[in-house]
KELUMRO-227803 format. One record per residue (C-alpha): x, y, z. Coordinates in nm, 2 decimals, decimal comma, always signed. Example, Ala and Ser with C-alpha at 12.3 -4.5 7.8 and 13.67 -1.06 7.14 Angstrom:
+--------+--------+--------+
:     px :     py :     pz :
+--------+--------+--------+
:  +1,23 :  -0,45 :  +0,78 :
:  +1,37 :  -0,11 :  +0,71 :
+--------+--------+--------+
REM end
This chain:
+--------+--------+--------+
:     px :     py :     pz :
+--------+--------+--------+
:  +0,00 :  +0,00 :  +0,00 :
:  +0,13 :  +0,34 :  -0,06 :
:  -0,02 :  +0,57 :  +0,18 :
:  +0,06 :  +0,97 :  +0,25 :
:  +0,45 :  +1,09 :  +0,33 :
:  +0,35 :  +1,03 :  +0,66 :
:  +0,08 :  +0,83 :  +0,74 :
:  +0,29 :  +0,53 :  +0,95 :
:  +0,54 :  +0,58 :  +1,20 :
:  +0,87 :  +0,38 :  +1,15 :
:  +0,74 :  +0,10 :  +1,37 :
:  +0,47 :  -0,04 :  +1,61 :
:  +0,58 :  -0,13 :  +1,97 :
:  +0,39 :  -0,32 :  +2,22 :
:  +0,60 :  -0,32 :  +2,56 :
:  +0,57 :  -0,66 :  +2,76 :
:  +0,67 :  -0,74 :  +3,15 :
:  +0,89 :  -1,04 :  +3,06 :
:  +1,23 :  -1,09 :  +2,98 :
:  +1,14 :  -1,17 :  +2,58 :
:  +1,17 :  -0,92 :  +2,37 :
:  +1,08 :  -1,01 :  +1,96 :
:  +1,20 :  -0,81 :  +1,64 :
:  +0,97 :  -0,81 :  +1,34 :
:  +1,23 :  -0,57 :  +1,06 :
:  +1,09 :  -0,71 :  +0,75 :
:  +0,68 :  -0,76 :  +0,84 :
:  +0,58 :  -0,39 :  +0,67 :
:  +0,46 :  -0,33 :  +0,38 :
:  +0,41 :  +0,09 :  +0,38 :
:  +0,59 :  +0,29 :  +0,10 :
:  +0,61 :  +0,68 :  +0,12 :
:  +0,45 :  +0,82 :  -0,20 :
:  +0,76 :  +1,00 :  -0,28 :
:  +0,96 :  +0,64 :  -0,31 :
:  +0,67 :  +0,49 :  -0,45 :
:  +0,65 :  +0,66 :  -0,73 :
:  +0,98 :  +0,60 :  -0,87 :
:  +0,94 :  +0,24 :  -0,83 :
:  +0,85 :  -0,04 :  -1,09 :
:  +0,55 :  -0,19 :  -1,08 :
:  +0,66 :  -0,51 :  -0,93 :
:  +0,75 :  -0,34 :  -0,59 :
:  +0,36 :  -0,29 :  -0,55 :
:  +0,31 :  -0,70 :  -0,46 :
:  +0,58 :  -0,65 :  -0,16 :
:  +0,65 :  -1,03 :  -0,29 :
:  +0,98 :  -1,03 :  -0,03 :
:  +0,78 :  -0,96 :  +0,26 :
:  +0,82 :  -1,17 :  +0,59 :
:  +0,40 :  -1,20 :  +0,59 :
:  +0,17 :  -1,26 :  +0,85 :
:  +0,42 :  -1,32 :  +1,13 :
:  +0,20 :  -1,07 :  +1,39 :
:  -0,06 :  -1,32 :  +1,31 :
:  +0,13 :  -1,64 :  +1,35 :
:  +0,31 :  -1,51 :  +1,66 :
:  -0,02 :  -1,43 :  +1,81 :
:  +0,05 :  -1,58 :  +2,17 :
:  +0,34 :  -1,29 :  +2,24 :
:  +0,10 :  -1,09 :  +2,48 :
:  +0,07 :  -1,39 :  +2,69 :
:  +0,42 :  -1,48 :  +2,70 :
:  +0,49 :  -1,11 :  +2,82 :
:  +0,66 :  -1,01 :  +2,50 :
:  +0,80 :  -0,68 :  +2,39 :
:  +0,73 :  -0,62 :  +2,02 :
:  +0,90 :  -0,43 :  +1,79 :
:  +0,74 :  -0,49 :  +1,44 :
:  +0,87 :  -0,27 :  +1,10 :
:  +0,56 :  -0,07 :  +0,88 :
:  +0,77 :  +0,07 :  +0,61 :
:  +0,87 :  -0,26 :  +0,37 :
:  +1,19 :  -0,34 :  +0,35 :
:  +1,25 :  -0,22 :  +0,00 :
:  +1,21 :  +0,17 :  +0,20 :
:  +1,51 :  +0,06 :  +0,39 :
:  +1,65 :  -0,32 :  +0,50 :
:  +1,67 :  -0,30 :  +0,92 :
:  +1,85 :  -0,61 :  +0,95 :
:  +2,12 :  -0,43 :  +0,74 :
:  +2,40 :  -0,23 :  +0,92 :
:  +2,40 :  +0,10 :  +0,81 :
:  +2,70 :  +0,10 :  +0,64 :
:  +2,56 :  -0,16 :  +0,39 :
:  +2,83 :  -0,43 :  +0,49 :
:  +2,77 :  -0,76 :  +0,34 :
:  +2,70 :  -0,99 :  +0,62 :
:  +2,77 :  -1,30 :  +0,41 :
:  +3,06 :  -1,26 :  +0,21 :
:  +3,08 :  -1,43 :  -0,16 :
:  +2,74 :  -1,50 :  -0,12 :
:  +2,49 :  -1,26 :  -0,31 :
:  +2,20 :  -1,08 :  -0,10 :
:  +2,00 :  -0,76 :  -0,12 :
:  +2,16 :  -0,46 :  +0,03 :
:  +2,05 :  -0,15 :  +0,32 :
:  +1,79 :  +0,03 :  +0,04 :
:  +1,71 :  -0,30 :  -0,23 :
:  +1,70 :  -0,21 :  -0,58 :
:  +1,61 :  -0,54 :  -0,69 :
:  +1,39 :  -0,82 :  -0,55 :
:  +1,52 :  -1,17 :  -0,43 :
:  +1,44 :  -1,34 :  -0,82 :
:  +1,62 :  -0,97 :  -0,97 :
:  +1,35 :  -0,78 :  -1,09 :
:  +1,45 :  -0,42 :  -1,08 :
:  +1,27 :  -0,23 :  -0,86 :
:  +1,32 :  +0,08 :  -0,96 :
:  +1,23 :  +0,24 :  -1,31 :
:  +1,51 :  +0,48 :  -1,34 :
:  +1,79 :  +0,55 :  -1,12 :
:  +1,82 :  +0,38 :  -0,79 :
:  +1,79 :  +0,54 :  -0,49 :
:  +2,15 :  +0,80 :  -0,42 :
:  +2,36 :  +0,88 :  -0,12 :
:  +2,16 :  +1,16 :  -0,02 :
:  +1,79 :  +0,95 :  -0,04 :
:  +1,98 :  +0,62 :  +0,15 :
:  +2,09 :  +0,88 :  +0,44 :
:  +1,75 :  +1,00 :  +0,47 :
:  +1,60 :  +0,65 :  +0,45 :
:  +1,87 :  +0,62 :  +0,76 :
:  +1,75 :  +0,89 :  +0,93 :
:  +1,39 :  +0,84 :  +0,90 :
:  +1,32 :  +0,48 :  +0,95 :
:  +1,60 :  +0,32 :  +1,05 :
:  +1,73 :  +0,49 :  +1,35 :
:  +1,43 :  +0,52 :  +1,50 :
:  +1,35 :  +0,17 :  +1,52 :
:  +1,71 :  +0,02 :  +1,63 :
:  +1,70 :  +0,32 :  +1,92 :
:  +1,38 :  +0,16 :  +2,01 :
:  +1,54 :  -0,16 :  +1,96 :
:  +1,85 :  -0,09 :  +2,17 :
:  +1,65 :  +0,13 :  +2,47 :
:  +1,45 :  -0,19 :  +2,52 :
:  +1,71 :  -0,43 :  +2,57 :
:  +1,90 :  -0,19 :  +2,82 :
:  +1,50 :  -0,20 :  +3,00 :
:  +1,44 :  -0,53 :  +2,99 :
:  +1,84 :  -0,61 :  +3,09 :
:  +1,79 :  -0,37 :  +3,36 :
:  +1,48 :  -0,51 :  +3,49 :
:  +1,54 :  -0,88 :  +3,47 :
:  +1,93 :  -0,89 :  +3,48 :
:  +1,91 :  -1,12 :  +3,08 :
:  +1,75 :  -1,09 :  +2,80 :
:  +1,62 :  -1,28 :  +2,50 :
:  +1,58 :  -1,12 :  +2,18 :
:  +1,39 :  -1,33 :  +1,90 :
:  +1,44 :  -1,15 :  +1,56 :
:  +1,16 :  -1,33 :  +1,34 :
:  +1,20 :  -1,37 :  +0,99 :
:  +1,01 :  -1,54 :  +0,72 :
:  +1,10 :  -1,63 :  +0,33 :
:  +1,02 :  -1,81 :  +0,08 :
:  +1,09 :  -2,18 :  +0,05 :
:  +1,32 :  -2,20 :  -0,26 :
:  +1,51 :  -1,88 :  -0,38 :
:  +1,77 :  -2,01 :  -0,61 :
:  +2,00 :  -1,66 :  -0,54 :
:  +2,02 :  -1,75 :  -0,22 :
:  +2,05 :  -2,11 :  -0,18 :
:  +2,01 :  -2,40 :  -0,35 :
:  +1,72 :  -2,65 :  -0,35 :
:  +1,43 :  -2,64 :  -0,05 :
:  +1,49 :  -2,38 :  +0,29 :
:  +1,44 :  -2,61 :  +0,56 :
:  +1,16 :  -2,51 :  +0,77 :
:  +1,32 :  -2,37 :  +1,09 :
:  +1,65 :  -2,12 :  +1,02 :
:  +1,82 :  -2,08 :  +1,34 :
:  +2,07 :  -1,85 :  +1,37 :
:  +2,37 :  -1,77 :  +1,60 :
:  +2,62 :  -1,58 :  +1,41 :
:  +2,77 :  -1,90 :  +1,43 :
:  +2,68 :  -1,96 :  +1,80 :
:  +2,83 :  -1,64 :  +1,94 :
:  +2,47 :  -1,46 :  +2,01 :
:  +2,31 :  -1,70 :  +2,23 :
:  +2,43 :  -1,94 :  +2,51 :
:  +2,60 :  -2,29 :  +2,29 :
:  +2,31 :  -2,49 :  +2,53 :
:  +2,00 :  -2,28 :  +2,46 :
:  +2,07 :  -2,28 :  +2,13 :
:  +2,05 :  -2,67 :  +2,09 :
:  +1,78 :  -2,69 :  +2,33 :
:  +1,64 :  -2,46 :  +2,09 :
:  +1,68 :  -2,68 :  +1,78 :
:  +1,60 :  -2,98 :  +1,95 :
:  +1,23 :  -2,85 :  +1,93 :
:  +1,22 :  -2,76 :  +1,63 :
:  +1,39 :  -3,11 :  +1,45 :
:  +1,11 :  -3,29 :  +1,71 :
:  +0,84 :  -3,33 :  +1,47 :
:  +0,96 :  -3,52 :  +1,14 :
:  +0,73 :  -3,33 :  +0,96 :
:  +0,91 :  -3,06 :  +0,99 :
:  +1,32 :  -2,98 :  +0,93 :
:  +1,51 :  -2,79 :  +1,07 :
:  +1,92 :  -2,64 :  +1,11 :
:  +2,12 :  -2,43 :  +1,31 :
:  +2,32 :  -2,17 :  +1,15 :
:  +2,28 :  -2,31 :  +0,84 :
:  +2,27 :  -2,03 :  +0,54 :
:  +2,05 :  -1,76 :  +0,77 :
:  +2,32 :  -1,75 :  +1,07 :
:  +2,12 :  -1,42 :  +1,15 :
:  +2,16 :  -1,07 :  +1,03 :
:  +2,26 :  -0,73 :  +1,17 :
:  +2,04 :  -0,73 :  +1,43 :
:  +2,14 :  -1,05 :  +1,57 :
:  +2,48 :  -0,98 :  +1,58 :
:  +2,44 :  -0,63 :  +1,70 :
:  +2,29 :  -0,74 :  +1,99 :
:  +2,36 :  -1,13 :  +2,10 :
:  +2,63 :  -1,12 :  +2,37 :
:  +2,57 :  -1,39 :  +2,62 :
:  +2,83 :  -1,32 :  +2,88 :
:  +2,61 :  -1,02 :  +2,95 :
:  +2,32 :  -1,20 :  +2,98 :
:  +2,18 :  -1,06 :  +2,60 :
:  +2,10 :  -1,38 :  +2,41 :
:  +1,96 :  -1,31 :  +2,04 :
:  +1,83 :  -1,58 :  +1,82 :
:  +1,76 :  -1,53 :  +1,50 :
:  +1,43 :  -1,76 :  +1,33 :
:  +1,40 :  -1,73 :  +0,98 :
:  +1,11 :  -1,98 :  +0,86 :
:  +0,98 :  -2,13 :  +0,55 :
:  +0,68 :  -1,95 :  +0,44 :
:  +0,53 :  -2,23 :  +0,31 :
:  +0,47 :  -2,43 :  +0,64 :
:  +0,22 :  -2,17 :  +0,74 :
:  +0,11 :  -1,99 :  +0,40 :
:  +0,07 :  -2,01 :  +0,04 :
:  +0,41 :  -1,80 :  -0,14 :
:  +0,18 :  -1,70 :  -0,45 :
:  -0,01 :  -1,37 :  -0,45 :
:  -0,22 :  -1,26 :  -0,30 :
:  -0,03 :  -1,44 :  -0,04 :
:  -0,27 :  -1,59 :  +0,17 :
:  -0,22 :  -1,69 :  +0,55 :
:  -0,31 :  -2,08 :  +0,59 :
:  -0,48 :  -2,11 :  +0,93 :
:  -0,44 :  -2,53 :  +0,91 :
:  -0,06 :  -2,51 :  +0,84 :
:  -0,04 :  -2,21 :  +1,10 :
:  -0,20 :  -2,42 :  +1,36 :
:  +0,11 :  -2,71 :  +1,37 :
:  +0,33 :  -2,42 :  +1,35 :
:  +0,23 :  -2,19 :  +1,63 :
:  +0,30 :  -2,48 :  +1,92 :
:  +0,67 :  -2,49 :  +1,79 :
:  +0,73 :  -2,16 :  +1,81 :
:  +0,60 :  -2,08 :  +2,11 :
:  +0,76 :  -2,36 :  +2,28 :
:  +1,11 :  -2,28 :  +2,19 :
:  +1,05 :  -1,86 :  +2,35 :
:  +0,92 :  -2,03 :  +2,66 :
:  +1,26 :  -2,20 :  +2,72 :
:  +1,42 :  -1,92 :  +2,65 :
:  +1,23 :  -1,72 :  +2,87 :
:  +1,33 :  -1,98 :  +3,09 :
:  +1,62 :  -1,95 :  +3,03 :
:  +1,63 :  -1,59 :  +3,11 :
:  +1,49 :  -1,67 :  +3,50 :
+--------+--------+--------+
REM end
């Protein structure tokens, strides 16, 4: 949807009493009209959105969570990109801090991609606003419960051929290669989520997690980020329009929520 210069804030935020704390970066969908218009036409089906997840996640408020959840899509601004548009997997391809093409490489822009001077705004606007909000909740929820747990949740289509090869595996956990979360909670972790064979799953496979993971995950302070980048298709239907699937959902849900209760626990 594009909507007025200003008709969303940079993000929604729901504060909790508990220790969890979840990031949503990539769950908007709003475009400012001024980068709107100078975008292809393909931009307007937001087909790289991490959809639904609010919806899926839907047990947060009783777990006590703090959410932080993105409006502005990801093709505004990436915030699980550092600002300095590093490439957090090197050699491998990806889409950088402002995209200007979508995950199969359709240009997203009809003319000239966004400049120096538009990507600092972008910064500005969006971006800092949500990883101050990001950061003054952790140093809250640190304060107030001596750990943390920060879930970053992710979504993405099941086969993307510039990013991987073959099928995604259902559940993505990532690490940074085991240096964001306690060694132990992350296998507890992964232990749930390889527990149904329906269902597969890998730790710090090709998502080890992104900026925000690595930003923030440092255990021997008590700040343990996890990174959960899922499969779309065990919980909705990757074609436009897109549509959640309540029956696939419903196996889903119980998974999830079972791995952030023993990390909360593991927060006590």
């Amino acid at each position: 949807m594009i909507l007025g210069e200003h008709s969303a804030p940079p993000y929604l935020y729901r504060r909790g009493a508990s220790a969890l704390i979840v990031s949503m970066p990539h769950v908007g969908t709003y475009v400012p009209a001024s980068i709107g218009r100078a975008m292809a036409d393909v931009a307007a089906q937001r087909p790289d959105t991490d959809w639904h997840l609010p919806r899926l996640y839907d047990f947060l408020d009783a777990l006590g969570a703090t959410v932080i959840a993105a409006t502005h899509s990801r093709y505004v601004i990436d915030l699980n990109r550092p600002p300095d548009n590093t490439n957090l997997y090197p050699d491998q391809d990806t889409t950088g801090l402002c995209p200007v093409d979508t995950f199969d490489k359709r240009a997203l822009y009809r003319d000239a991609a966004p400049g120096e001077a538009q990507i600092a705004q972008r910064i500005e606007r969006y971006w800092k606003p949500y990883h101050r909000r990001l950061a003054a909740e952790i140093a809250r929820v640190k304060g107030e419960h001596g750990r943390a747990i920060l879930w970053d949740a992710h979504s993405i289509v099941s086969v993307a051929p510039r990013f991987f090869a073959g099928r995604l595996p259902d559940f993505n956990l990532g690490t940074a290669g085991g240096t964001s979360c306690a060694p132990e909670l992350a296998r507890r972790l992964l232990a749930v989520a390889s527990r149904d064979p329906a269902f597969s799953a890998v730790l710090d496979g090709r998502f080890k997690g992104g900026h925000i993971t690595r930003r923030h995950g440092d255990p021997a302070s008590g700040m343990h980020a996890v990174q959960m980048e899922m499969a779309e298709v065990v919980y909705m239907d990757e074609r436009p329009p897109y549509p959640f699937r309540g029956d696939l959902a419903a196996r889903v849900r119980p998974i999830l929520r079972e791995m952030l209760e023993i990390s909360l626990h593991w927060a006590e």
